[in-house]
N, C-alpha and C positions, 0 to 999 in steps of 0.2 A: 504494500500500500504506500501511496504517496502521500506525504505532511505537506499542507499547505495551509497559506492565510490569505485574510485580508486585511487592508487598513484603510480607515477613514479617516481625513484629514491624516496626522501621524500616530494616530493609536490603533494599533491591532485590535479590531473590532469582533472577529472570526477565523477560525480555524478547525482543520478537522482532518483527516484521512479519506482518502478515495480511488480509483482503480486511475482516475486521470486529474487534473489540475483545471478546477472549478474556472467558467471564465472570470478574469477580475483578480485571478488569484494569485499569489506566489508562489514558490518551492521556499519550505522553511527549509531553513539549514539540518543537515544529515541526525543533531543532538540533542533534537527539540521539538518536543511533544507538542499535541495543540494543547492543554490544559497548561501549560509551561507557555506557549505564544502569546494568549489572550492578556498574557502580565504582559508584556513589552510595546513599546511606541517606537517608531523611527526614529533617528536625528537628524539635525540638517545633511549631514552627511552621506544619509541613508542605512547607516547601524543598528541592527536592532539593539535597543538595550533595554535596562529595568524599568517598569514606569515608578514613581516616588510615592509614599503612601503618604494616608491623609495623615493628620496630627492621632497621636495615641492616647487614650486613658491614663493619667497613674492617679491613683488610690492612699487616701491618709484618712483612713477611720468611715464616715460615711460620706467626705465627700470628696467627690470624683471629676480631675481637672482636665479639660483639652486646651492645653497651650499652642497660641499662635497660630489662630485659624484661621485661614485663609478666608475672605466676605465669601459668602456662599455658601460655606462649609454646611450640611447638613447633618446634625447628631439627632439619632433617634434612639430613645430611652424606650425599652420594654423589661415588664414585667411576665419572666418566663412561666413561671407557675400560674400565675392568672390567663397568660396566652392573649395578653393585650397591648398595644403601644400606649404607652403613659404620658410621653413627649415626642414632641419634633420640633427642635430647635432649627434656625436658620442665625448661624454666626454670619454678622456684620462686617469681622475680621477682628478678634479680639480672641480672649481664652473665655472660654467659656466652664462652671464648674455648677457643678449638679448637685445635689444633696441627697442621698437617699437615706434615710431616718429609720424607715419600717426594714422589719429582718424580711430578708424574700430573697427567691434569684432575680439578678436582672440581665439584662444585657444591653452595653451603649454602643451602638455604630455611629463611627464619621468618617463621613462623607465626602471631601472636599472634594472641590470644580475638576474637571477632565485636566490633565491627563491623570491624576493620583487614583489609586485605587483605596477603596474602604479599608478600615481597620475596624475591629470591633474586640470587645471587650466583655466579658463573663464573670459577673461579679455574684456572691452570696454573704450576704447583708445578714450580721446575726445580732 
């Protein structure tokens, strides 16, 4: 089977295996899966490389900071044991920091604007 992608604008949008090379598409290099492709963006240069994540979670007691977020950045706060979203933040560009008080599991994803990909975060609040 052949690996191949696509990219929109410079982010690898799509990628997969197939008996031929989708129109539109590339040949991924010989060492790289498509679940491994969908991480990467082109450069000017035409390189694939890593795409950069958004800002990360860290944790002091129950509350929970994402420093220096990009305007845009999307954090959504869920409540796993309930099976609900509890928040959806939209950062302006600033840290953003959360408080969770009640013991439960949660979980915080952010977001931030294309090229970065999500990070998320698995918190148990006791």
């Amino acid at each position: 089977m052949i690996v191949w992608y696509k990219i929109t604008g410079s982010i690898v949008t799509s990628a997969g295996s197939s008996a031929t090379v989708p129109t539109g598409a590339a040949l991924a290099p010989p060492d790289l899966r498509p679940a491994q492709l969908v991480r990467l963006m082109q450069d000017a240069g035409g390189a694939l490389i890593e795409r950069p994540l958004s800002p990360v979670v860290t944790s002091a007691g129950t509350f929970h900071t994402i420093e220096n977020c990009p305007a845009g950045t999307v954090i959504e706060v869920a409540d796993i044991s309930g099976d609900e979203i509890m928040a959806e933040i939209t950062s302006t560009g600033q840290t953003e920091v959360i408080s969770l008080p009640d013991p439960g599991e949660y979980q915080i994803r952010v977001a931030a604007p294309l090229p970065a990909l999500p990070t998320q975060r698995r918190i148990i609040q006791s």
